[in-house]
MARKE-432595 format. One record per residue (C-alpha): y, z, x; residue number from 1. Coordinates in steps of 0.1 Angstrom, whole numbers. Each point is the difference from the previous one (the first is absolute). Example, Ala and Ser with C-alpha at 12.3 -4.5 7.8 and 13.67 -1.06 7.14 Angstrom:
BEGIN
{{-45,78,123},1}
{{34,-7,14},2}
This chain:
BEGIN
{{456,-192,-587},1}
{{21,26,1},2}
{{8,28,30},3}
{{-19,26,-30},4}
{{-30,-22,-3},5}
{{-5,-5,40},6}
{{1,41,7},7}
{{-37,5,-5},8}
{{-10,-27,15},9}
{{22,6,40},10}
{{-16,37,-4},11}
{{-34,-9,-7},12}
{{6,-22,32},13}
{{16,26,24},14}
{{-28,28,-13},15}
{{-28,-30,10},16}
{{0,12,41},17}
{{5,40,-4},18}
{{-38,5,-5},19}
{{-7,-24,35},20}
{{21,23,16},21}
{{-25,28,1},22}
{{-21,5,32},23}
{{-27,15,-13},24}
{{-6,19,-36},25}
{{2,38,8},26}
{{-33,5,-19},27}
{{-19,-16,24},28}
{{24,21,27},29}
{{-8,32,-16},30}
{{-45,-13,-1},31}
{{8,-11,39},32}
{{15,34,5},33}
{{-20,22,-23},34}
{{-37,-14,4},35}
{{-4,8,40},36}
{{18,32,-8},37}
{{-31,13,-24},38}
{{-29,-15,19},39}
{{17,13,33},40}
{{-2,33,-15},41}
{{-32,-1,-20},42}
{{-16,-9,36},43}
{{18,30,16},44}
{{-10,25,-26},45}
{{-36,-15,3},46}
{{-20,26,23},47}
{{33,15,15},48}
{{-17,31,10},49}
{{-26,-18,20},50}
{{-27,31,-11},51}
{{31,26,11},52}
{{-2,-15,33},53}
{{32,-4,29},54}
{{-5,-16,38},55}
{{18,5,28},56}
{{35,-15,-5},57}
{{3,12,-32},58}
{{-12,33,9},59}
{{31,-1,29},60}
{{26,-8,-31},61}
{{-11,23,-22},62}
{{3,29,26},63}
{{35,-16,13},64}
{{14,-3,-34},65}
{{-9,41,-7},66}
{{28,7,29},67}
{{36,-1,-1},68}
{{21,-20,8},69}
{{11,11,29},70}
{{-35,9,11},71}
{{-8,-40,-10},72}
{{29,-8,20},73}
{{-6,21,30},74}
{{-40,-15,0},75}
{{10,-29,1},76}
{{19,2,37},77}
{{-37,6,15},78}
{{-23,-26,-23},79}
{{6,-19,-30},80}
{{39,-8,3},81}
{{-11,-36,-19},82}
{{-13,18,-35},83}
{{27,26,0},84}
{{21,-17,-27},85}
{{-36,-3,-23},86}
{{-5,36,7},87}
{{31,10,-13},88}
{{-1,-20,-26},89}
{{-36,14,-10},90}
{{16,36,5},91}
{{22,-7,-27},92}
{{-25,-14,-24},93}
{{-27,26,13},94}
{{27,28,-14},95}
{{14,-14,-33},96}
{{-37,-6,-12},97}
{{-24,20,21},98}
{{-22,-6,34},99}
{{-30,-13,-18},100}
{{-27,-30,8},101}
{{14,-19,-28},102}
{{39,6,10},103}
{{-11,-13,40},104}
{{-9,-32,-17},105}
{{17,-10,-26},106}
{{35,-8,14},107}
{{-24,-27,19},108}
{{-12,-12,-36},109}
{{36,-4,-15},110}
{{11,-20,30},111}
{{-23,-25,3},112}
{{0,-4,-38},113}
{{39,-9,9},114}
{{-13,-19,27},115}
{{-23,-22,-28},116}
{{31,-6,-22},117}
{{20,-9,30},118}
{{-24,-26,13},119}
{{-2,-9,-40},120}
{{37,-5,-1},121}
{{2,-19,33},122}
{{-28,-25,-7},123}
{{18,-6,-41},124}
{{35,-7,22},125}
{{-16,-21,26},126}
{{-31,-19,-24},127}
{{5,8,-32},128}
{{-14,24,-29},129}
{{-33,-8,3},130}
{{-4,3,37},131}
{{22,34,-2},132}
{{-26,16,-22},133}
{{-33,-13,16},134}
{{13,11,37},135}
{{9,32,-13},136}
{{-29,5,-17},137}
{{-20,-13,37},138}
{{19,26,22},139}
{{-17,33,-15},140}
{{-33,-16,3},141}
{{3,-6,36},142}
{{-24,30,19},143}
{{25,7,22},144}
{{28,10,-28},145}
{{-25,15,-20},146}
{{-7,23,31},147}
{{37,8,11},148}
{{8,5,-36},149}
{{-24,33,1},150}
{{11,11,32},151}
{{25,29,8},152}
{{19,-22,25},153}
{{27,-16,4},154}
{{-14,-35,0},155}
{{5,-7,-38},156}
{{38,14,0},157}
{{5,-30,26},158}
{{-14,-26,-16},159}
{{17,8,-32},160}
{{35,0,17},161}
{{-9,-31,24},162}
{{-11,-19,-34},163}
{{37,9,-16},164}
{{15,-10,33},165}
{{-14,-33,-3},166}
{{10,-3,-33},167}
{{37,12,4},168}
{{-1,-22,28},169}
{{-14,-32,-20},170}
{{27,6,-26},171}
{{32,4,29},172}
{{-7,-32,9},173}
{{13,-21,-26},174}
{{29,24,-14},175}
{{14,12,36},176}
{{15,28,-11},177}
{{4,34,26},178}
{{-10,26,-21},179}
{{-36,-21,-5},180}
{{-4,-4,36},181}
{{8,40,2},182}
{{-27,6,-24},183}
{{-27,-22,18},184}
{{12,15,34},185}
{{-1,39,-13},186}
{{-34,-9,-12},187}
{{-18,-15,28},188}
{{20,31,24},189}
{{-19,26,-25},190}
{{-31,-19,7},191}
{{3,2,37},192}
{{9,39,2},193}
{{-31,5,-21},194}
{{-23,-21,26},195}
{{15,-15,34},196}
{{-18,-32,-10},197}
{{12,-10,-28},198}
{{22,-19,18},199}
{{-19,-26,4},200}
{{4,-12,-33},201}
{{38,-5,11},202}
{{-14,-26,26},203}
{{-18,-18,-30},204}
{{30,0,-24},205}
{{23,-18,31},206}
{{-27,-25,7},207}
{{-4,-11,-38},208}
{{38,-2,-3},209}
{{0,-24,27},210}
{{-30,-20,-12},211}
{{16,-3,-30},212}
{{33,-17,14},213}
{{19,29,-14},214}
{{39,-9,1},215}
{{22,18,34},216}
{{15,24,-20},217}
{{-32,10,-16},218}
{{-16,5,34},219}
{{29,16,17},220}
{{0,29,-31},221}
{{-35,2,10},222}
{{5,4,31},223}
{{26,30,-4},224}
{{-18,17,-24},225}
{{-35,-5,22},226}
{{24,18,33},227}
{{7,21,-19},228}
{{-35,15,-9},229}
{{-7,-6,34},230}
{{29,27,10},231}
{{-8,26,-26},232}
{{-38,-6,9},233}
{{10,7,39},234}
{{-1,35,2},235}
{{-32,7,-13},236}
{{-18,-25,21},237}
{{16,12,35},238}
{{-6,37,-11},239}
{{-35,-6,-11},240}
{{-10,-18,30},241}
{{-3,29,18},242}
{{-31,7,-26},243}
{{-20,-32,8},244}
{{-27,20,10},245}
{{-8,7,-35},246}
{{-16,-39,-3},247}
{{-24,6,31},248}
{{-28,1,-24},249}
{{9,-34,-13},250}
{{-23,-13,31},251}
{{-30,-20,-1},252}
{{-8,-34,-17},253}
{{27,-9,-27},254}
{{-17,-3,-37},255}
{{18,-36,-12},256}
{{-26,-7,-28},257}
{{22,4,-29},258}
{{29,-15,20},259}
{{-13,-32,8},260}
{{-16,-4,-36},261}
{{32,6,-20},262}
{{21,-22,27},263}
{{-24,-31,-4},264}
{{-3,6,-36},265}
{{37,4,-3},266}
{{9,-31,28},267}
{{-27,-19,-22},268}
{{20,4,-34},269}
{{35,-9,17},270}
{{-14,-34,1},271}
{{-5,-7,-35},272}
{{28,-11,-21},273}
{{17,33,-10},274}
{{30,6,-28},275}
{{33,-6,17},276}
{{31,21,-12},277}
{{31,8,21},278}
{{10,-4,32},279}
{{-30,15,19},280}
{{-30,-9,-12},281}
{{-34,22,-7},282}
{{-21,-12,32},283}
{{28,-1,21},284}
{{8,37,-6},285}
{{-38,9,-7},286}
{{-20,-9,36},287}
{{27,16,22},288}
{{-8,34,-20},289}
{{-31,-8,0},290}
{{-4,-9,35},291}
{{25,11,23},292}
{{4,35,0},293}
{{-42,4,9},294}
{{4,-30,24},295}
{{35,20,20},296}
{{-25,31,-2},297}
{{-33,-16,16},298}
{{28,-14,26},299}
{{17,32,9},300}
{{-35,19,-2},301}
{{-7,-26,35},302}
{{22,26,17},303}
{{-9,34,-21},304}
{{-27,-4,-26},305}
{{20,7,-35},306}
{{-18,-23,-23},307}
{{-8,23,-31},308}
{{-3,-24,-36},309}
{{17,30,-20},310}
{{31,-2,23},311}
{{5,-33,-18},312}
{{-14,1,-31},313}
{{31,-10,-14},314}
{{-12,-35,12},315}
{{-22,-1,-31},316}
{{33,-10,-20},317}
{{-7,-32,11},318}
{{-39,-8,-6},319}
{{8,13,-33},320}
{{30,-26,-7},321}
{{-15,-26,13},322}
{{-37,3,-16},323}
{{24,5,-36},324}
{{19,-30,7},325}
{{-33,-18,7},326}
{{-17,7,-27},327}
{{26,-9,-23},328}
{{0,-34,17},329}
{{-35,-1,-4},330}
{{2,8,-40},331}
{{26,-24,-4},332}
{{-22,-28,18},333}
{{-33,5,-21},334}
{{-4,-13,-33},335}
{{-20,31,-10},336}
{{2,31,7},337}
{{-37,9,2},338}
{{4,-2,41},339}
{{21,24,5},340}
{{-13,25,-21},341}
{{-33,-7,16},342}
{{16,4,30},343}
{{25,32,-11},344}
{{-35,18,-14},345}
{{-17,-8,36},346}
{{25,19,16},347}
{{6,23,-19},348}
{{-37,9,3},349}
{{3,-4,36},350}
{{24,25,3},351}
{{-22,30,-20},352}
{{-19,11,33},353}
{{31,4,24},354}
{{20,18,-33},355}
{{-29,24,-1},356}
{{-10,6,37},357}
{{40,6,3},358}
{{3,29,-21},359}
{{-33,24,21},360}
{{7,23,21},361}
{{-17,-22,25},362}
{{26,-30,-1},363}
{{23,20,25},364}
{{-4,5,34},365}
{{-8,42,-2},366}
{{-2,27,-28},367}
{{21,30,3},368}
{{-14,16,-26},369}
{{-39,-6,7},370}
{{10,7,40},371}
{{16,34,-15},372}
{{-31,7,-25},373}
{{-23,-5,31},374}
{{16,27,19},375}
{{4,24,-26},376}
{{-38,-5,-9},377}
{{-15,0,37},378}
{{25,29,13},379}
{{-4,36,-3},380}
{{24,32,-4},381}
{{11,4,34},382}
{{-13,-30,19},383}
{{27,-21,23},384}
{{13,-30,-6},385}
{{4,-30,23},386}
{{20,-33,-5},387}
{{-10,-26,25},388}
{{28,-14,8},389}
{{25,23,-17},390}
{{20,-29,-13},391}
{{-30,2,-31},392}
{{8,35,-9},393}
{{24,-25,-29},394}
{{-41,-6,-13},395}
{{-6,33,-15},396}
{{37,10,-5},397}
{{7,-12,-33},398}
{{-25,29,-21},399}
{{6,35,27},400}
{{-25,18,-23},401}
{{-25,-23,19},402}
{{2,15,33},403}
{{20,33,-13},404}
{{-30,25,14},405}
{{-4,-17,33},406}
{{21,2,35},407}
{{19,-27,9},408}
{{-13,1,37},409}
{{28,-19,21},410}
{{29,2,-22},411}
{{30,17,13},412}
{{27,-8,-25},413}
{{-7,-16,-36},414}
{{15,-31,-11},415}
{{26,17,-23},416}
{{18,20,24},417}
{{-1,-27,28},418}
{{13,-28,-21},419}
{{-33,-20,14},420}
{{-28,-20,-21},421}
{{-29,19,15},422}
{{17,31,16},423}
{{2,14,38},424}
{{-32,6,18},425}
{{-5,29,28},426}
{{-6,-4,33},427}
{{-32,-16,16},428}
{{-12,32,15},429}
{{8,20,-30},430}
{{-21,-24,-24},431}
{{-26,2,19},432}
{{2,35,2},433}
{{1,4,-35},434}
{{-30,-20,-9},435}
{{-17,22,21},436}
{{5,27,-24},437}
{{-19,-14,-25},438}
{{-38,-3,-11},439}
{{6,-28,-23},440}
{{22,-33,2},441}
{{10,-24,-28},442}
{{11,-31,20},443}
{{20,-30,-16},444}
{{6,-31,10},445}
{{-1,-39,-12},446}
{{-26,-21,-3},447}
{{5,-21,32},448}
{{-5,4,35},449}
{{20,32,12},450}
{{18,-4,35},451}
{{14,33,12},452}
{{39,-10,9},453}
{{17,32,14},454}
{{-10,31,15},455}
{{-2,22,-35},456}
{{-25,-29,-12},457}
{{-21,1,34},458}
{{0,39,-3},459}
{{-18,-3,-36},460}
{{-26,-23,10},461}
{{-10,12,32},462}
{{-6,38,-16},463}
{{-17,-18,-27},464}
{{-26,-15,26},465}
{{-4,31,20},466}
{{1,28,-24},467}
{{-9,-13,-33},468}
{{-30,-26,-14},469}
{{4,-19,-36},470}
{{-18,14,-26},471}
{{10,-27,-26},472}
{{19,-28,-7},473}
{{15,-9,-34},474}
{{11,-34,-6},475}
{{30,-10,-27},476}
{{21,-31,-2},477}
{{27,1,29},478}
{{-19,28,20},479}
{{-22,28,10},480}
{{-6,33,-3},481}
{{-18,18,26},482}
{{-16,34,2},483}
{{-3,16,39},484}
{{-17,29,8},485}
{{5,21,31},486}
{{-26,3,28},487}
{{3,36,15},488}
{{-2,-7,36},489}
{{2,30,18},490}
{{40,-7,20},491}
{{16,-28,-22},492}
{{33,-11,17},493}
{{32,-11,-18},494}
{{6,-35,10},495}
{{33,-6,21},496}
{{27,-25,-13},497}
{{36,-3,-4},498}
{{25,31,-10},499}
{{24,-20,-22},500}
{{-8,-4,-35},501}
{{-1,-37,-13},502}
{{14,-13,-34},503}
{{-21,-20,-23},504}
{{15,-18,-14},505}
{{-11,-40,-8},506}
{{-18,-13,-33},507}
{{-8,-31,-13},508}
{{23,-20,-20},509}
């Protein structure tokens, strides 16, 4: 045969291995990336507005975000130092496409909707296609990411970066080049300076490296790169110690419900026989996100309670992986697939109530707007206006026209001009004195037990009792909104206390 004659045949066997070589087809890349994007965002979108509603945290960003910069900045040395970065960042977005509802939220939407295409991509890398799309498709379903996907907070932003992190950081490990350890390291630091905690993730990644029996070099780039975050993280976490005050209200029995559900769920899929690609596999990188960063929370919260689930709701990056990589072991391992979508439409029907409940006004804590409506509707032209403690003036703060006709009884400075969340309050004697003045009071505070903590708070109660009786009590999600009258005794007294004005300045996170 001649060297003519042979040609076709050595290129039809050199072309033979060129299709082998591709990972994966970048159809079902772009499905895995695509498909958790959409539903992500369809369930964002779905009842947004929650009925025109805001609560407390959000109310505290979306009158933040209204300031400058420097007036963010400048807050931030008295409460808040660990959301300054969001509320900057909301500033921005708050001035290139207005202060509305919709623009509080959204940013929220759009990250966790790059979270879902993150944990889509990581799963597709670590499993395979199939288990790429199904836990990408599981992680906007979850109740908590469909909550902190509607919230103005910073929560979702954090997630979305800790889920890139992981991924940047699944991908360095193989190739070991710098600038992919820069990009995982740049990532997670972002995270951090956008939430303190978010640095317990870096604890998960470094225990899943070494589970997996990553090579030295591997863990010593790792390691660099993890000191680094550390270093740049530093700073903030020394400065805003002096704040710790601000998680006082974190007291009380810790709510692990959803913690220890999703972590034996999660712990309970590990076991089965998941896909294996790569050098670190799915369950070995899954429970420690899962786990760890709530477990290093309950641990430290021995010393100073600090167990709140949104601090870590990045942890949900791992249920969803490993309930995708499960159920595509599970498909693979039935001979029809009538069980699983039995199973899927169970579920899926499971889930309706929680989606619903989540997006009423009643599925938060407090309602701004309804405490604000309250006032408005039970105060009249010229009536006072009492905040017990003053830290809850942030309740009615978000709408002014709600309490624009009445007098703002112990406030000495607003929360503008002193670069506070709540403002300056006068004196003791002078609030008391004040009150006095008055015929009608329109008291607010939250729905649990008040406990009068400084002099200024022990001057409104105690004129309260003595001078004034209730004449009603309105009830709304968060708190209540009290009317006083005053009883004309015939030498009312001013009740002593304290001649330095207090700040107030704490909220809940």
């Amino acid at each position: 045969m001649s060297v003519a004659e042979r040609g076709p045949a050595v290129a039809r066997t050199v072309s033979l291995p060129v299709p082998a070589r591709r990972p994966s087809p970048s159809p079902a890349k772009a499905v895995v990336v695509i498909a958790p994007l959409s539903l992500t965002i369809a369930l964002g979108l779905w009842g947004i507005r929650r009925k025109n509603t805001m609560w407390g945290d959000e109310s505290v960003t979306y009158q933040l975000a209204h300031r400058d910069l420097s007036q963010i900045w400048l807050t931030a040395q008295h409460v808040d130092l660990v959301h300054a970065l969001y509320y900057a960042v909301m500033h921005e977005i708050f001035g290139l496409f207005g202060g509305g509802l919709l623009t509080l939220r959204l940013p929220s939407v759009l990250a966790m909707s790059m979270a879902a295409s993150g944990v889509g991509l990581l799963a597709l890398r670590l499993a395979g296609p199939r288990a790429g799309l199904l836990a990408g498709l599981v992680f906007p379903l979850l109740p908590q990411v469909q909550k902190y996907a509607q919230e103005g907070r910073s929560y979702a932003m954090v997630c979305a970066l800790v889920t890139w992190a992981t991924y940047a950081l699944v991908v360095s490990v193989p190739h070991r080049t710098w600038w992919r350890w820069a990009v995982y390291g740049s990532t997670m630091l972002l995270a951090c300076l956008l939430h303190e905690f978010a640095v317990l993730a870096l604890v998960a990644h470094g225990v899943a490296l070494v589970v997996s029996r990553v090579p030295r070099p591997v863990l010593s780039a790792w390691s660099v790169t993890a000191a680094g975050v550390v270093a740049g993280l530093l700073p903030l976490a020394i400065c805003s110690a002096g704040q710790s005050g601000q998680v006082s209200w974190i007291g009380g029995p810790v709510r692990l419900r959803y913690f220890l559900v999703v972590a034996v769920v999660g712990v309970a899929c590990a076991r089965a026989s998941l896909g294996v690609r790569g050098p670190v596999r799915l369950s070995v990188l899954a429970v420690p996100i899962l786990v760890l960063p709530g477990f290093l929370l309950l641990i430290a919260s021995l010393v100073k309670p600090l167990f709140v689930d949104r601090y870590v709701l990045y942890s949900n990056i791992g249920i969803a992986l490993l309930l995708g990589a499960w159920m595509d072991d599970f498909h693979r391992r039935q001979r029809s697939s009538r069980n699983a979508w039995i199973a899927a439409v169970a579920v899926l029907a499971a889930l309706v109530p929680p989606s619903l409940s989540l997006r009423t006004p009643q599925s938060r804590s407090n309602d701004v707007t309804a405490i604000g409506a309250t006032v408005r509707k039970e105060g009249r032209p010229g009536d006072g206006l009492l905040y017990l403690s003053g830290q809850h003036r942030i309740l009615t703060a978000a709408n002014p026209e709600d309490t624009r006709f009445l007098t703002d009884l112990a406030l000495a400075q607003d929360p503008v001009s002193s670069n506070t969340l709540a403002g300056v309050e006068l004196p003791a004697q002078d609030i008391a004195a004040r009150m006095l003045e008055f015929d009608r009071i329109v008291a607010v505070r939250t729905a649990g037990a008040y406990s009068p903590t400084n002099p200024q708070e022990e001057a409104k109660t105690n004129t309260l009792r003595r001078h004034f009786h209730e004449y009603g009590t309105t009830h709304v999600n968060g708190a209540r909104v009290t009317v006083y009258v005053r009883d004309h005794d015939p030498s009312p007294r001013a009740d002593p206390g304290s001649s330095s004005p207090g700040e107030s300045g704490g909220v809940m996170r």
